[in-house]
N, C-alpha and C positions, 0 to 999 in steps of 0.2 A: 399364644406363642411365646412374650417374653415371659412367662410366669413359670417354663419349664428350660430357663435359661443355664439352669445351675445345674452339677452333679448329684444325680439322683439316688445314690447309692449312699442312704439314709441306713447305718450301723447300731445297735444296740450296746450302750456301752459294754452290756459283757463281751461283745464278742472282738473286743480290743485285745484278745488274746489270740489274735490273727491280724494278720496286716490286714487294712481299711485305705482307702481313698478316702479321707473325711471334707476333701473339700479342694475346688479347684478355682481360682482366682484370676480374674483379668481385669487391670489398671490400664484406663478406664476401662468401665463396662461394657459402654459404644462408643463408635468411634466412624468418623464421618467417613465416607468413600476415598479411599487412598492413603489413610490415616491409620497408624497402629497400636496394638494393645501389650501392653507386658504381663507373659502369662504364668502363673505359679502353681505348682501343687502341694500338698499336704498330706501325708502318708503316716499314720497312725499303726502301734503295734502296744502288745504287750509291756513291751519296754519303754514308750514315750513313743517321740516322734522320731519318725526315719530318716535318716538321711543317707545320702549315695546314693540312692537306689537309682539302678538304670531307668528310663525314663526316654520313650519312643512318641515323639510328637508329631502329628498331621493333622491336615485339615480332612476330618470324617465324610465322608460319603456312604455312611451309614443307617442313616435316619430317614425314611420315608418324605418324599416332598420338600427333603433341606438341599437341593445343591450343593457340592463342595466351592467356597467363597473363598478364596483371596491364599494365603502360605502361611504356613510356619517357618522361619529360621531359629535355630539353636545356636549362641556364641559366646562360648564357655557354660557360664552361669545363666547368662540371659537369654529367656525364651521370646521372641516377639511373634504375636499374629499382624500381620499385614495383609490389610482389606483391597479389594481390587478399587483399578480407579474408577469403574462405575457397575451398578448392579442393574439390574433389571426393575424387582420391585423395592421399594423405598416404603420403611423401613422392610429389610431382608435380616436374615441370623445364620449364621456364620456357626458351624459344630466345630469344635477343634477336640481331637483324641487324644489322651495321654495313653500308654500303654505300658505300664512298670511291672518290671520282673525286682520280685524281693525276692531272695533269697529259692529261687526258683520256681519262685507263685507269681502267676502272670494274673495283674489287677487291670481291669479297660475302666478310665472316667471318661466322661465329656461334657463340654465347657460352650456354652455359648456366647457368642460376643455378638452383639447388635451393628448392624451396618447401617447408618443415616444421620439425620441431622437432630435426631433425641440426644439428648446432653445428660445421660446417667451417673453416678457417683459413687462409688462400693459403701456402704455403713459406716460406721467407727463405732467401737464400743467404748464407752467414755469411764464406763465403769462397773466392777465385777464387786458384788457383793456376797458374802457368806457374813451369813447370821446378821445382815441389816449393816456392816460394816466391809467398807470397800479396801477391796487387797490388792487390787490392780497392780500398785505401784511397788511392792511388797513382792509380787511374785507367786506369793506361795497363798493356799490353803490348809489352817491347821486343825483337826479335831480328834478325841477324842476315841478309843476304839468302841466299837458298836452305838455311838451316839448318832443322831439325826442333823446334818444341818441343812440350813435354809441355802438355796443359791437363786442369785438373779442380777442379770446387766441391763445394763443401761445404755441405749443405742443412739446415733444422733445420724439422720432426723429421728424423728419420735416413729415409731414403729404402728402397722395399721393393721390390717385386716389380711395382708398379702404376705406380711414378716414372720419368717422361722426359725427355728430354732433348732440344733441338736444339739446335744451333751456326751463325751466319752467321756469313759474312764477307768484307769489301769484297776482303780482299789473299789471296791463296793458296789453298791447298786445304786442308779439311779432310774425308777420306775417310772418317771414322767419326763424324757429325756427329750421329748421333745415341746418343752413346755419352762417357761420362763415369767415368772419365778418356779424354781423345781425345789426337788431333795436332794440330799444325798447320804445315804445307808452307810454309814460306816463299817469295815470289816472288824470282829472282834478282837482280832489281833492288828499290834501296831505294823507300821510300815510304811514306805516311801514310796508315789507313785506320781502318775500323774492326773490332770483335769484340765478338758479341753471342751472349748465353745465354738459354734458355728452359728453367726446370724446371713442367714439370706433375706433379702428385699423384697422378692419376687418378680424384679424386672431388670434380672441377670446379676442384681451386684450383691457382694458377699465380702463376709470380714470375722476371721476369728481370732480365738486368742487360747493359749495355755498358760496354766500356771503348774506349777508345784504343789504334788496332794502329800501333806503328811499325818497321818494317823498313828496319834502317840499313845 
């Protein structure tokens, strides 16, 4: 149950040439009965990352055998799930829907938040390496047109058997995109794009990161 806590709709970097849900995030991951989560999305396009995009939040009753759990309120910026003050089974999971109209493209994710007295944590990536050298703090990723470079982070806690991985990206190919340490293809013409990571845990919590792809 928590190992399908995260959004499922796993994108191939090429197809970042259309808007993506690349990942949807709730601080914390569980959250005891009465207690709530702040919840975020991530919306991926050709052009980088989205922002504006309208954006339709509920608690899903959609999923076979999941109850709908506890609310969503929206105020302003801030998304909160709020869990009821008591559930039936302990732990229970909680689906919450986003529903975002881009540009007239209606994208559906869902987010699971864990309801009980499990004490979960989202990831941190401590640090982004291309070519053995970490650019985290730098921002950007620079290479070469048509060259090969290496990519790989670095997650805290140390990542098991349950941790995954996805990779977009506006410029090139990346063929093992779901695999960490990866590639990344360079296109033979230069150009500005971007690169984005998604680590999930597998027991709901998730933590990404973009930088700056430029290929000179």
């Amino acid at each position: 149950m928590l190992a399908g806590a995260g959004c499922t709709d796993f994108a191939t970097p090429a197809e970042l040439d259309r808007a993506q849900i690349i990942v949807m995030v709730a601080e914390p991951p569980a959250v005891a009965e009465g207690e709530s989560s702040q919840l975020s999305i991530v919306i991926a396009d050709g052009r980088g990352e989205v922002s504006g995009a309208q954006v339709d939040w509920q608690v899903s009753s959609q999923v076979e055998g999941l109850p709908p759990l506890g609310t969503v309120e929206v105020t302003g910026d801030a998304v909160t799930y709020q869990a009821p003050p008591s559930v039936t089974d302990v732990p229970s999971l909680a689906m919450v829907q986003a529903t975002v109209d881009v540009d007239g493209t209606e994208l559906v994710g869902l987010k699971g938040v864990v309801i009980g007295p499990l004490q979960f944590a989202n990831p941190t990536i401590t640090e982004f390496r291309a070519d053995g050298v970490d650019v985290l703090d730098t921002g950007m990723v620079a290479v070469d047109a048509g060259a090969t470079v290496d990519l790989a982070v670095t997650v805290d806690p140390e990542p098991d058997d349950m941790t995954t991985y996805a990779w977009y990206s506006t410029l090139g190919e990346i063929s093992e995109y779901r695999s960490s340490p990866t590639q990344l293809v360079a296109p033979s013409a230069p150009g500005d794009g971007w690169l984005f990571v998604v680590v999930r845990d597998g027991t709901g919590g998730a933590t990404w990161r973009k930088l700056r792809l430029q290929v000179r």
